[in-house]
C-alpha positions as CSV (number, residue, x, y, z in Angstrom):
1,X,67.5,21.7,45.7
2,X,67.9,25.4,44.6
3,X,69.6,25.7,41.2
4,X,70.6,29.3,42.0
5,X,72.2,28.6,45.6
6,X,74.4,25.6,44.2
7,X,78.1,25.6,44.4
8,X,79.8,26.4,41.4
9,X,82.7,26.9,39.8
10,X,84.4,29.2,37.2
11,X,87.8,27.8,36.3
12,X,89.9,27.7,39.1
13,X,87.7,29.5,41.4
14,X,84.9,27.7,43.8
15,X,82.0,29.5,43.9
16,X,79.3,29.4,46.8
17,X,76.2,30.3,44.1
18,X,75.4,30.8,40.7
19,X,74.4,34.9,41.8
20,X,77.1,37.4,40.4
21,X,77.1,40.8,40.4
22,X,77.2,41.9,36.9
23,X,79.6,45.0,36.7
24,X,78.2,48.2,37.7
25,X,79.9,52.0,37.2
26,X,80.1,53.1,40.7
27,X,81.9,56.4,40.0
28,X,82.8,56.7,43.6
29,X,86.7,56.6,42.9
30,X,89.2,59.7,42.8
31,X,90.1,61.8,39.6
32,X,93.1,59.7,39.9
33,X,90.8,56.6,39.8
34,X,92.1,55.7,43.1
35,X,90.5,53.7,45.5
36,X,88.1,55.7,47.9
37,X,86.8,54.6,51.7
38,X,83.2,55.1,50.0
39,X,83.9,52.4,47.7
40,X,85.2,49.8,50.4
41,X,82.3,49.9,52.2
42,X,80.1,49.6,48.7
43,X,81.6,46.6,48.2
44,X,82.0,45.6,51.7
45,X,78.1,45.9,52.0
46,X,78.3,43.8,48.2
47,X,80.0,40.9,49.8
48,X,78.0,41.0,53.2
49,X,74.7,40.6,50.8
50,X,75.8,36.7,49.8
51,X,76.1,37.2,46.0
52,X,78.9,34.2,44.7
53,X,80.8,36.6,42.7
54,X,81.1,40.3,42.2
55,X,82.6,42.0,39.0
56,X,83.9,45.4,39.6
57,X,82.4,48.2,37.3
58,X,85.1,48.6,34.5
59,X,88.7,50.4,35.5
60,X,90.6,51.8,33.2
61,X,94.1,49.9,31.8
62,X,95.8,53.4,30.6
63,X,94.6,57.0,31.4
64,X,93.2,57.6,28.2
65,X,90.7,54.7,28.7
66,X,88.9,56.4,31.3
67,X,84.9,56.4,30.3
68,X,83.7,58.3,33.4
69,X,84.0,60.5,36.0
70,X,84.8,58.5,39.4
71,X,86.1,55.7,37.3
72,X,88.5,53.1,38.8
73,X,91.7,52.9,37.9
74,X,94.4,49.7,37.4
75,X,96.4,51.5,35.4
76,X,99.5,52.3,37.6
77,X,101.4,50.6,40.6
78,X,100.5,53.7,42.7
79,X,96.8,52.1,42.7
80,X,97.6,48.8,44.5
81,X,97.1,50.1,47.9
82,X,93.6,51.0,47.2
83,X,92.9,48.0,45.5
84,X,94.3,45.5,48.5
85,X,92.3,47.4,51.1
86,X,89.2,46.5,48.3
87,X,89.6,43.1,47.6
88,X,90.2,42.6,51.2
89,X,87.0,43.9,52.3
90,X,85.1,41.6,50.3
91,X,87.3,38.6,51.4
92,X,86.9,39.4,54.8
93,X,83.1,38.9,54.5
94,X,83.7,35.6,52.3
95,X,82.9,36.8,48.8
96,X,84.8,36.7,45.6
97,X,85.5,39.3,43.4
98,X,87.1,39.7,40.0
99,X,87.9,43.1,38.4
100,X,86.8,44.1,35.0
101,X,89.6,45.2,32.4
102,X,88.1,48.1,30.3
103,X,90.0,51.0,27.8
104,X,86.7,53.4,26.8
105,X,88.4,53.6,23.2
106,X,86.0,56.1,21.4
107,X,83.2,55.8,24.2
108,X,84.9,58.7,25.9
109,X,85.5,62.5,25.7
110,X,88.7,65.0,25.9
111,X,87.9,66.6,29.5
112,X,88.3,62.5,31.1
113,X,91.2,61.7,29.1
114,X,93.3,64.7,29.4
115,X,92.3,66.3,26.1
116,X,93.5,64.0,24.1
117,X,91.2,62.8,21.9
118,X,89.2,59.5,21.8
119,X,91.6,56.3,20.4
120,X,89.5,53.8,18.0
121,X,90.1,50.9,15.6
122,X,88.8,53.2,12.8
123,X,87.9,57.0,12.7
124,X,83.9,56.5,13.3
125,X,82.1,59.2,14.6
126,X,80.3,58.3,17.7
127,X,76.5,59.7,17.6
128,X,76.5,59.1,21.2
129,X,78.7,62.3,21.8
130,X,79.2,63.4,18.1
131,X,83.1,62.8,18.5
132,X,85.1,61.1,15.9
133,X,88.0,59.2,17.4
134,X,91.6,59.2,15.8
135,X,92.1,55.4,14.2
136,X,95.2,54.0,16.0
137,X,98.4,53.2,13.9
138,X,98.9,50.0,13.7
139,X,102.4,50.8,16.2
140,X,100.2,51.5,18.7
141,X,98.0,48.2,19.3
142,X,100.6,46.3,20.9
143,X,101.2,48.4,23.7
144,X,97.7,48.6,23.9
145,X,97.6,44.9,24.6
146,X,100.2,45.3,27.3
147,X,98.2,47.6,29.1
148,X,95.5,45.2,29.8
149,X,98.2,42.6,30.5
150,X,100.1,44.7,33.4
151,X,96.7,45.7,34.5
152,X,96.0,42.2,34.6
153,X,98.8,41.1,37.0
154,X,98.3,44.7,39.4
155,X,95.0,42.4,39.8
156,X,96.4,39.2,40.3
157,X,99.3,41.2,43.3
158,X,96.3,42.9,44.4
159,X,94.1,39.6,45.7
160,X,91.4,39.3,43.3
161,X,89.9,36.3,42.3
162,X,90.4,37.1,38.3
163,X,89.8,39.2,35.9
164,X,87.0,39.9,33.3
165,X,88.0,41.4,30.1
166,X,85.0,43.8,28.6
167,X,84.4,43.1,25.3
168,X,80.8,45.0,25.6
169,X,78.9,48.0,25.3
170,X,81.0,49.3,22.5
171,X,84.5,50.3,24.4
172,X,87.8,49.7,22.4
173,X,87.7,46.1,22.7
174,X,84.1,45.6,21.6
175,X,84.9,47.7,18.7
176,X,87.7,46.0,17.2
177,X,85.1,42.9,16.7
178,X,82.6,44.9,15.6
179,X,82.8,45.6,11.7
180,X,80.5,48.7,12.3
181,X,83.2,50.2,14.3
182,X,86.6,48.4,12.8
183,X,87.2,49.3,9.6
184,X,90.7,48.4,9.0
185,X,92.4,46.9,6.1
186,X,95.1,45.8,8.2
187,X,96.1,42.8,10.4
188,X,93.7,43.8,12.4
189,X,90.7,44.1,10.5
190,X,88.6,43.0,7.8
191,X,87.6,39.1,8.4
192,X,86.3,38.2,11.4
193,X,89.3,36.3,12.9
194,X,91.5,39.4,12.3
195,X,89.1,41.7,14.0
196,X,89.1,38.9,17.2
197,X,92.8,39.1,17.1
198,X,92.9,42.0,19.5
199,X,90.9,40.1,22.6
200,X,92.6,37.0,22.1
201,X,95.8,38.4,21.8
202,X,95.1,40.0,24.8
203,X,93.9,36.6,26.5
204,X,97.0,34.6,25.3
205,X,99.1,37.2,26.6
206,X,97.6,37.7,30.3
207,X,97.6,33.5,30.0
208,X,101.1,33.4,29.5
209,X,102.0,36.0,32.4
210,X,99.9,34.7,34.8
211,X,99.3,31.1,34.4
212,X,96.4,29.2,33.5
213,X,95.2,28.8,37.1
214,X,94.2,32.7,37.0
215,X,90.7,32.7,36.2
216,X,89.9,34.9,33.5
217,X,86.1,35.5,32.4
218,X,84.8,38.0,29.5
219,X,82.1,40.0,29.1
220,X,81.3,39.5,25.1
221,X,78.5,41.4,22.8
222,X,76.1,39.1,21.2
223,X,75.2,41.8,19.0
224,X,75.3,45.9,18.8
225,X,71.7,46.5,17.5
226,X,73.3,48.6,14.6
227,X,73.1,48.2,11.3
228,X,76.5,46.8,10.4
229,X,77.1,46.2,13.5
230,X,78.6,42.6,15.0
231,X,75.9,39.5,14.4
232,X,74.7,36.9,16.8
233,X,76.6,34.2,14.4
234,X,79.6,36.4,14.6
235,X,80.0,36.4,18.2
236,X,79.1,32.6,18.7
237,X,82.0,32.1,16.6
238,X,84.5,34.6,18.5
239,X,83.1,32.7,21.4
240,X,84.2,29.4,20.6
241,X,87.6,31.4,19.3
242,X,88.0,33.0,23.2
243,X,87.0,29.4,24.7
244,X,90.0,27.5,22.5
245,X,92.1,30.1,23.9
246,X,91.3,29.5,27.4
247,X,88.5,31.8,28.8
248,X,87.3,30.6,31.9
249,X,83.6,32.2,31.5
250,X,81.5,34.2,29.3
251,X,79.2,36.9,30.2
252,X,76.3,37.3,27.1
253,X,75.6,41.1,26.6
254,X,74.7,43.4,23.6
255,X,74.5,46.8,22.7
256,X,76.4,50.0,22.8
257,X,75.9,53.5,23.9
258,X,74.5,54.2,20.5
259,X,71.9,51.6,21.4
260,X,72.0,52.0,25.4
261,X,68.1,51.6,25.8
262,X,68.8,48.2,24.8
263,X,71.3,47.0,27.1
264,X,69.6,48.3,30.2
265,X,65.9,48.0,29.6
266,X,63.1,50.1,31.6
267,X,59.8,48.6,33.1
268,X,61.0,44.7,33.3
269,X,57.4,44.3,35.4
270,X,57.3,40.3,34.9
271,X,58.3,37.5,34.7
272,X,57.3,37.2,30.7
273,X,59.8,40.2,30.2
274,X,62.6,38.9,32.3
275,X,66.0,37.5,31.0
276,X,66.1,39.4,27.7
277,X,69.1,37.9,26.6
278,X,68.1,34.6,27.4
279,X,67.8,33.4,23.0
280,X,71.5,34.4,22.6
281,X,72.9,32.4,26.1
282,X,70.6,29.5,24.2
283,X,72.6,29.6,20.8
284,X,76.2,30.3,22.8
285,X,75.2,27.2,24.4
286,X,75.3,25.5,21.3
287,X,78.9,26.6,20.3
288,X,80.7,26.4,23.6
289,X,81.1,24.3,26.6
290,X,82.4,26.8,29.3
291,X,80.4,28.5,31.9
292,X,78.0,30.9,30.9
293,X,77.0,33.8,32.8
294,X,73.2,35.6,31.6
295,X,72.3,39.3,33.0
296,X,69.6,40.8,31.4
297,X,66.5,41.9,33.2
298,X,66.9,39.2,35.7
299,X,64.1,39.8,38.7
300,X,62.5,36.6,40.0
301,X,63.9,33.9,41.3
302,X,61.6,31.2,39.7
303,X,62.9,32.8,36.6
304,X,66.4,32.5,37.6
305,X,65.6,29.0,38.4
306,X,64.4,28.2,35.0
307,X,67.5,29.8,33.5
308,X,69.4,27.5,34.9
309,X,67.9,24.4,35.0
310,X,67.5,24.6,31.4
311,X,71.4,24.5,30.8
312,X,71.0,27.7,28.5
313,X,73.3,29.4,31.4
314,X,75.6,28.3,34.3
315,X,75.1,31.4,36.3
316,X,72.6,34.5,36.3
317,X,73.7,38.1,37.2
318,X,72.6,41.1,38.1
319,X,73.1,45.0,38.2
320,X,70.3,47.1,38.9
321,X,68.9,45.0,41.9
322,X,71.8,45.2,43.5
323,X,71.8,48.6,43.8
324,X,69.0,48.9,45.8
325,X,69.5,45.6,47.7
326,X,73.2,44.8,48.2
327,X,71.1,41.8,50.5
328,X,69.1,40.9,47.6
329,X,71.0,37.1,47.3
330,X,70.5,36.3,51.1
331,X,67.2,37.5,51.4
332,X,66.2,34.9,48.4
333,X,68.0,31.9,50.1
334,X,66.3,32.9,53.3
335,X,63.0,33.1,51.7
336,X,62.1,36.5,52.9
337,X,61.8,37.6,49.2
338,X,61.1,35.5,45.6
339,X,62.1,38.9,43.9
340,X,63.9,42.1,43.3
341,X,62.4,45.3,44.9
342,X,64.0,47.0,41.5
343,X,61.4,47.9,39.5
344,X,63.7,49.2,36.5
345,X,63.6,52.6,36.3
346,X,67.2,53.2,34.9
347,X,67.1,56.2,37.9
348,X,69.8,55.0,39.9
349,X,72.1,57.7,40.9
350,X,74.3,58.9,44.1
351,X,72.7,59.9,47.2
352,X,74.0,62.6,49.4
353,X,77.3,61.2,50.5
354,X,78.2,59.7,46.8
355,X,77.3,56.3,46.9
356,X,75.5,54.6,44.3
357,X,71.7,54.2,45.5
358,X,68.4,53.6,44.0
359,X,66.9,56.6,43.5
360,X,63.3,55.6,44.1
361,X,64.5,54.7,47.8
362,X,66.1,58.6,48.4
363,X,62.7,60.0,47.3
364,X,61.0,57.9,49.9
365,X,63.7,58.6,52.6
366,X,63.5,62.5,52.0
367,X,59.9,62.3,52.0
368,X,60.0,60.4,55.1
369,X,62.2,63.2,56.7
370,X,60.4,66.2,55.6
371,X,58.2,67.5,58.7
């Protein structure tokens, strides 16, 4: 029996396959970070494709959080309509969906955020944009916190199946655990339990608003690939923090948009170059007991196999395949195709009417249509 197309289950929530789609910016939302037609249909498509579990790209908890243009937002009441009509698309096609909780933190710029300037745990200028973020007073974490709490419940009124908190890629909530960019010498820095405080405070709070039958997942940094930046020991330890806490799942990443060519890395042409991430999931395994989700470079489903029959992760996901074939997951359970058409170019981009495409495949179509 197929590892990959075996129920499963994250907390509360039945899955019908260990396939998720790993969270993807779609940018295909209002200014407002409402909810667009274009993005229904995305999704709709997402759902129709057979993939256990999508994860929403990351939607911003307060307006100064946003990270990018087209950006979705949770941030106010006024977006639940939008949200419904989402969540409701995929359920109508039988999928699941959980939204990722995000605030950009210093990962942003002025023109997205209403000129205000970038919010961090320390004043650390960010080479990715040369901007150096004002360090919050400590007055100002706590309604921080409540933020991704009431975004948490606009979630839980608006259908979905959860919530994934992003503690990745180097936005706010990766950069309170990271000593490279949390420099405090408060409560909130300094030793490593005091610079986990934020994203468990976080999860005890959500867990004490919405019950412990509300699945709640994370997506967690192994490691920044900067010097002084979080350690693989680090985060195995915030790991087993976030699971005595409560967290439902755990999504291994690493990186940050200092060190963005090694989160999504180009040319993944075999099998031997596949699940890049796969030592970390190993040595998470060894500190925790709840499900582990792996994305990383994932392209072959003998090598998605292997991932998970070798209890290093519970479920595999993936970003980039999906993007140029939302049909990717049935198409493997069907046997009409043992892998991903992506060939990793990092060149996906919107075609003419906005949506999120593979880029490779609107070359070929405009080719196809020139005379």
């Amino acid at each position: 029996m197929s590892a990959v197309f075996s129920a499963g289950r994250i907390g509360a929530l039945e899955l019908a396959n260990r396939l998720v789609r790993s969270a993807t910016g779609e940018r295909m939302c209002r200014p407002t970070g409402r909810v667009t037609p274009l993005l229904v249909e995305f999704y709709a498509r997402l759902a129709e494709g057979g993939v256990g579990l999508i994860v929403t790209g990351h939607s911003f908890v307060r307006a100064d959080g946003k990270a990018s243009e087209g950006m979705m937002g949770v941030h106010s009441d006024a977006m639940l309509p939008g949200l419904r009509q989402l969540v409701e698309a995929v359920h109508a096609r039988g999928g699941r969906i959980v939204c990722q909780l995000n605030h950009a933190g210093r990962q942003t710029r002025p023109e997205l955020t209403g000129g205000k300037r970038p919010i961090a745990p320390s004043a650390v200028t960010d080479r990715a944009t040369g901007i150096t973020p004002r360090a919050l007073a400590a007055a100002e974490i706590e309604p921080l916190i409540e933020c991704y709490v009431e975004a948490a419940r606009r979630c839980r009124d608006a259908g979905f199946d959860g919530v994934q908190l992003h503690c990745a890629h180097g936005y706010l909530m990766s950069e309170f655990i990271s000593p490279y960019t949390n420099r405090r010498e408060d409560a909130w820095g300094g030793s490593l339990e005091a610079r986990a405080r934020f994203p468990l405070e976080v999860l005890r709070r959500i867990r004490a608003a919405l019950g412990r039958e509300f699945p709640v997942l994370v997506k967690l940094n192994a490691e920044d690939f900067i010097e002084g930046g979080l350690t693989l020991g680090e985060s195995c330890r915030i790991a087993a923090m976030l699971e005595k806490e409560g967290i439902d799942a755990i999504e291994i990443s690493a990186g940050m948009a200092e060190t963005v060519d090694k989160i999504v890395r180009k040319n993944v042409a075999g099998p031997e170059q596949e699940a890049y991430f796969l030592p970390y999931a190993r040595e998470f395994r060894r500190w925790v007991s709840v499900p582990l989700i792996l994305v990383g470079g994932l392209r072959s489903l003998g090598v998605m196999e292997l991932v998970l029959q070798s209890g290093a992760a519970d479920f595999v996901s993936l970003s980039r395949p999906l993007i140029r074939e939302p049909e990717l997951p049935r198409k493997l359970r069907d046997g009409a195709a043992t892998r991903a058409a992506c060939v990793s170019c990092n060149c996906c981009g919107p075609d003419p009417e906005g949506r999120l495409a593979c880029t490779l495949d609107l070359q070929l179509a405009k080719r196809q249509a020139e005379p």
